[in-house]
N, C-alpha and C positions, 0 to 999 in steps of 0.2 A: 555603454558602460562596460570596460572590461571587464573579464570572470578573471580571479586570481587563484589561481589551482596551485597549492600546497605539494610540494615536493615529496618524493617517499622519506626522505629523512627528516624531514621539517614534521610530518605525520609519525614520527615513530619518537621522535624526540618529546613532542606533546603527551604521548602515551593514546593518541588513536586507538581504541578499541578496535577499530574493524583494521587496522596495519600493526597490533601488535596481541591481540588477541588471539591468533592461530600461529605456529612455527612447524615448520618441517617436524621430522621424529629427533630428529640429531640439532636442532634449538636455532637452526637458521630462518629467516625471515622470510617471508612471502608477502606477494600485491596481495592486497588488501581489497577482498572481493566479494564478502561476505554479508559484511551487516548492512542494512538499508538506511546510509547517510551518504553524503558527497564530501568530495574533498575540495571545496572551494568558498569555505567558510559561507558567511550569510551574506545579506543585502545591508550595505551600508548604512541602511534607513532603519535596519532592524535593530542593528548592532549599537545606532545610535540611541534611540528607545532605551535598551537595555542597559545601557552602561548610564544614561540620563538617571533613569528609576536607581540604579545604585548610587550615583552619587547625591540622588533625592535619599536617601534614605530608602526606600520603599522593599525593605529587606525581609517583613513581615508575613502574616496569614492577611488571606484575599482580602482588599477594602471594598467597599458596599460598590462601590462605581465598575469595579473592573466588570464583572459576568456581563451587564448592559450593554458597556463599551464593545467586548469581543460581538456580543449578538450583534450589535450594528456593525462593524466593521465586516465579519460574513456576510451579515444580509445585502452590504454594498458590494462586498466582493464580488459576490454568486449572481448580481445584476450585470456587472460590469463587465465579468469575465462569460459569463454563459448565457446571459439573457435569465436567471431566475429572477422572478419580484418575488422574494421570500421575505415575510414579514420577521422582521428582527423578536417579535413578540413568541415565534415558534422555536426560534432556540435555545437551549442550554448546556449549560457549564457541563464540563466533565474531565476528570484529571488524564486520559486518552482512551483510544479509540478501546482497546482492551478492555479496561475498567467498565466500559459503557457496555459489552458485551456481557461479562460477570452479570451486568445488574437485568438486564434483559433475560438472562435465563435465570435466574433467580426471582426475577420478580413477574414478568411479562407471558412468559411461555410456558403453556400445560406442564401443569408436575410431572417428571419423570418422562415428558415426551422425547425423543430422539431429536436430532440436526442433522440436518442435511448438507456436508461439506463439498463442492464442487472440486475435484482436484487435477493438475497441482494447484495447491493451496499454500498460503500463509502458514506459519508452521504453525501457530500457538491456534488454529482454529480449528485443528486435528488434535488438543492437548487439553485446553478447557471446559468441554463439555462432560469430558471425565470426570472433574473434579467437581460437577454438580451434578454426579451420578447419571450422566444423562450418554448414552448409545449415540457414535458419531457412524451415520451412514456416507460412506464414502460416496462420489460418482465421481468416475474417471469422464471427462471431456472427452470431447469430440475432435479428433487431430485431420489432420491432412485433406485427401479425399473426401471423408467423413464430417466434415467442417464447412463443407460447399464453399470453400476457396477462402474460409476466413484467416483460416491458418489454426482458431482456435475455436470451439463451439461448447456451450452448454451444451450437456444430454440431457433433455428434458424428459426423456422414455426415463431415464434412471432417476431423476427428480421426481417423477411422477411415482415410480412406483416407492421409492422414502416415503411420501406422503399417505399413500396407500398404506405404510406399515404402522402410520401412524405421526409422522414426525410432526414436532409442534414449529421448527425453525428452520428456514433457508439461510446456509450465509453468503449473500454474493457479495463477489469482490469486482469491486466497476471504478474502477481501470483495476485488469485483474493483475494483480501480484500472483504469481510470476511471468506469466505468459504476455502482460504487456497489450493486453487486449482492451479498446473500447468498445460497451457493446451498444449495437445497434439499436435505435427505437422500436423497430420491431422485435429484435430479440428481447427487449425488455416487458414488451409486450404480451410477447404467447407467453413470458414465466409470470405475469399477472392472472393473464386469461386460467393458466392453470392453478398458482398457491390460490386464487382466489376461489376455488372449489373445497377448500377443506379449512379445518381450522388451524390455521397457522399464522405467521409472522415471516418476516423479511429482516436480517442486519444486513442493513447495506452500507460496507466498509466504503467512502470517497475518499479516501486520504489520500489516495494519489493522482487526485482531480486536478491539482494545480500544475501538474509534469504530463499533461496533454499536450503533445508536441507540434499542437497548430497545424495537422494537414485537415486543410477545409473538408477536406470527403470523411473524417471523423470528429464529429462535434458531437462534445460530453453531455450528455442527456440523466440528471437526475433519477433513479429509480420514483421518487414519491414525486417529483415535479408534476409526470404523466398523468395524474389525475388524483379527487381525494378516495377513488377505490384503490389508488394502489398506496396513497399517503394513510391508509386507512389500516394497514396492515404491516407498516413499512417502521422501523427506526433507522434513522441515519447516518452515519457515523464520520467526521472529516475532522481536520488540522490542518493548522501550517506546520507542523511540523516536520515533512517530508519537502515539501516544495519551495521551505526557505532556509531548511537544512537545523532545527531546534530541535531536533529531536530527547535530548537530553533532559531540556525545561518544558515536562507535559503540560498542555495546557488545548484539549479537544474541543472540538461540539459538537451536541446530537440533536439534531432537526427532527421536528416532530409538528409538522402540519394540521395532523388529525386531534381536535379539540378532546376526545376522549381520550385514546392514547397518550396525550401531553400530560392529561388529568392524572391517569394511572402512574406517567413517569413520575410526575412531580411528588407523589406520595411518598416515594424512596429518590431522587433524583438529589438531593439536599450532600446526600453522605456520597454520591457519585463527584459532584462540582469540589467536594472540601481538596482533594488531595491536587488540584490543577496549581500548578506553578505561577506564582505572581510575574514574578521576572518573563515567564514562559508568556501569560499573558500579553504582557506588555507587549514584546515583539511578536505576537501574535496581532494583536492591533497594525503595529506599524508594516509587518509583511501585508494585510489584507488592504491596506492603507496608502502606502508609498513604496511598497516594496516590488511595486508590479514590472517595472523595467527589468530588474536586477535576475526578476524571474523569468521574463522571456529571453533573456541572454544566456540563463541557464538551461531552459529548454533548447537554445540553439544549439547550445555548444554540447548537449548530450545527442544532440538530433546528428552532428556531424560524426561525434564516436560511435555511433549504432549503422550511420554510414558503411565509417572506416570497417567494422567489423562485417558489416554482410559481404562487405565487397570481396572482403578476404575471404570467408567461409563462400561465397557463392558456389566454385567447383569441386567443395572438399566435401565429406561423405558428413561432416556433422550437421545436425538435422537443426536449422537457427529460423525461425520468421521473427524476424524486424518491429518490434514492437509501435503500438500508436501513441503511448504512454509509458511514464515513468524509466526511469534509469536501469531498472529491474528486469536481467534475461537468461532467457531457457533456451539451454541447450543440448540437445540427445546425442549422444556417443552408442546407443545399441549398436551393436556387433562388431565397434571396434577392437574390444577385447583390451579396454582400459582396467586392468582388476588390480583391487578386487571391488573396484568401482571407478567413476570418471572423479569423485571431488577429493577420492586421497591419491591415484593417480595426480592429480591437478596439483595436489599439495605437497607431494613426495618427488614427484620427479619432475614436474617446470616450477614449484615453487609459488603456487598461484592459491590464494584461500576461498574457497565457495562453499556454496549450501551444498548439502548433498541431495539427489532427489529423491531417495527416500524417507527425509526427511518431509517431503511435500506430499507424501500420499502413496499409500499403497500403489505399486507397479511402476514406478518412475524411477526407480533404483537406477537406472543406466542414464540419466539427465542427472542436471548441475545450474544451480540460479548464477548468475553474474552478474556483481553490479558493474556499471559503466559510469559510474559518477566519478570520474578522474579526468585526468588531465590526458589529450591527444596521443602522449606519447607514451602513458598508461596502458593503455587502450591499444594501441599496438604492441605493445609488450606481451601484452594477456593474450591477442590471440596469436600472435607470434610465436609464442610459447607452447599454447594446445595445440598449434597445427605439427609444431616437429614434435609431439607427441605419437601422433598417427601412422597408422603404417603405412 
């Protein structure tokens, strides 16, 4: 099944937020590199769902059928695709992964405890726990050397001592946004071994479980799957949204294995599911459903531009590991003397729009996220661009 990757002008003519949302200073246009969608529309299977439910009518607030529908279409996903037998009964509705965070610390986690943000991180996961009066302890990751060959590592020393200060919540991000990491069974492991010494909680962000780019030596291993002491302490957090490109029409879900824990949610869970997207649903359905070709085609063809790009970057000084997951990457520029950083460099002089990385966490000021969800020749643009930047 061919991928049809959307032109830059075809993308700017629709009003693309991630091709039309950032410009130069002086109002010229830049790749479009920023926000976390792709540019090759959806899964034909999805698109058909969607547009079905419109011309059904089904233009409405949620009918009693959809939330059941999505649990079972998960619960068959996460068999088919990973090996989980997750009972359709364990999850629920939630309008996305964010919203399900809000209500986790709000409802779930010790009043006024701290979070524990692993970084770089997801930007809104350095941003939200503010605004529930709640102290975000940073911890910088584990790079290089210090990583034992992974390329990227938790710091569990620095996790440990969060906890020690008190913290009520870890966020881990598995496949980490931005570093593109899947983590290990063991690594999931010792970060059980230890949140399960104190009194805390786990969000664990999956959302970009479905952009697992199929190398057999990394198979995606659920945080709560490992057992019910670590589903014991765990909320889950996943969509299709990122891996069939919906991102627009919310429509999440939050796995919750632990009988107690589902109890607690369900008490406020009701005003988390209201705000999910009907239409969102719907091809939420059909992606976990029939949409499964469309998405390994998408993983191929992001698996070849992540290719294209280390090949390039191989003998050049910028510091790139090759992600196992999602379309989402980091790239360091320390001491090439891009100022008065590498993402308005990026933006000002090749024309290219990215994250900045201090926007992902204290100290990553000289790195830059990229998405590679474009088309081949995208993709060599982008980094064709930041190499004649370099001295």
């Amino acid at each position: 099944m061919p991928i049809r990757t959307f032109s830059d002008d075809e993308l700017r003519r629709t009003g693309s937020l991630k091709w039309t949302g950032i410009t130069a200073k002086d109002g010229s246009p830049t790749i479009g590199a920023w926000v976390a969608e792709m540019d090759f529309g959806t899964a034909p299977e999805v698109a058909a769902a969607m547009k079905g439910a419109i011309d059904d009518g089904l233009l409405g607030y949620q009918p009693s059928w959809i939330a059941p529908r999505v649990a079972d279409a998960l619960a068959e996903y996460q068999h088919t695709r990973f090996g989980w037998d997750l009972s359709a009964d364990d999850i629920r509705l939630a309008e996305s992964v964010l919203p399900a965070l809000h209500a986790t610390l709000d409802h779930l986690v010790r009043p006024g405890a701290p979070v524990i943000v692993p970084t770089p991180a997801y930007m809104p996961f350095l941003t939200i726990p503010g605004g529930h009066e709640r102290e975000v302890i940073e911890v910088p990751s584990l790079h290089g050397e210090a990583a034992g060959g992974l390329g990227w590592a938790l710091d569990l020393d620095g996790i440990r001592a969060g906890l020690e200060a008190g913290a009520g919540l870890v966020v881990l991000c598995n496949p980490w946004n931005p570093t593109g990491r899947v983590l290990t069974e063991q690594e999931l492991r010792d970060l059980q071994a230890l949140v399960s010494r104190y009194d805390a909680l786990v969000f664990s962000d999956e959302i970009h479980s479905p952009l697992v780019l199929d190398d057999p030596t990394t198979p995606f291993l659920s945080y709560a799957r490992l057992g019910a002491e670590f589903a014991a302490h765990t909320v889950t957090a996943t969509a299709a949204s990122k891996g069939w490109n919906i991102a627009g029409l919310p429509c999440a879900q939050v796995i919750l294995p632990d009988p107690q824990l589902r109890e607690r949610w369900d008490a406020f869970g009701g005003g988390v599911a209201h705000g999910a997207s009907t239409i969102g649903a719907v091809g939420t359905i059909a992606a976990y459903t029939d949409g499964l070709e469309w998405q390994g085609e998408v993983r191929r063809y992001i698996s070849e531009n992540i290719s294209l790009v280390a090949d390039a970057l191989r003998d050049s000084p910028v510091d790139f590991t090759a992600p196992e997951a999602t379309y989402l990457t980091w790239w360091g520029f320390e001491g090439l003397g891009l100022d008065p950083n590498p993402a308005a460099a990026l933006r000002e002089r090749a024309h290219i729009a990215v994250n900045a990385g201090r926007t992902l966490g204290t100290g990553w000021e000289q790195w830059a996220r990229i998405n590679l969800a474009c088309s081949h020749q995208c993709a060599d643009e982008i980094v064709g661009r930041t190499l004649a930047l370099l001295p």
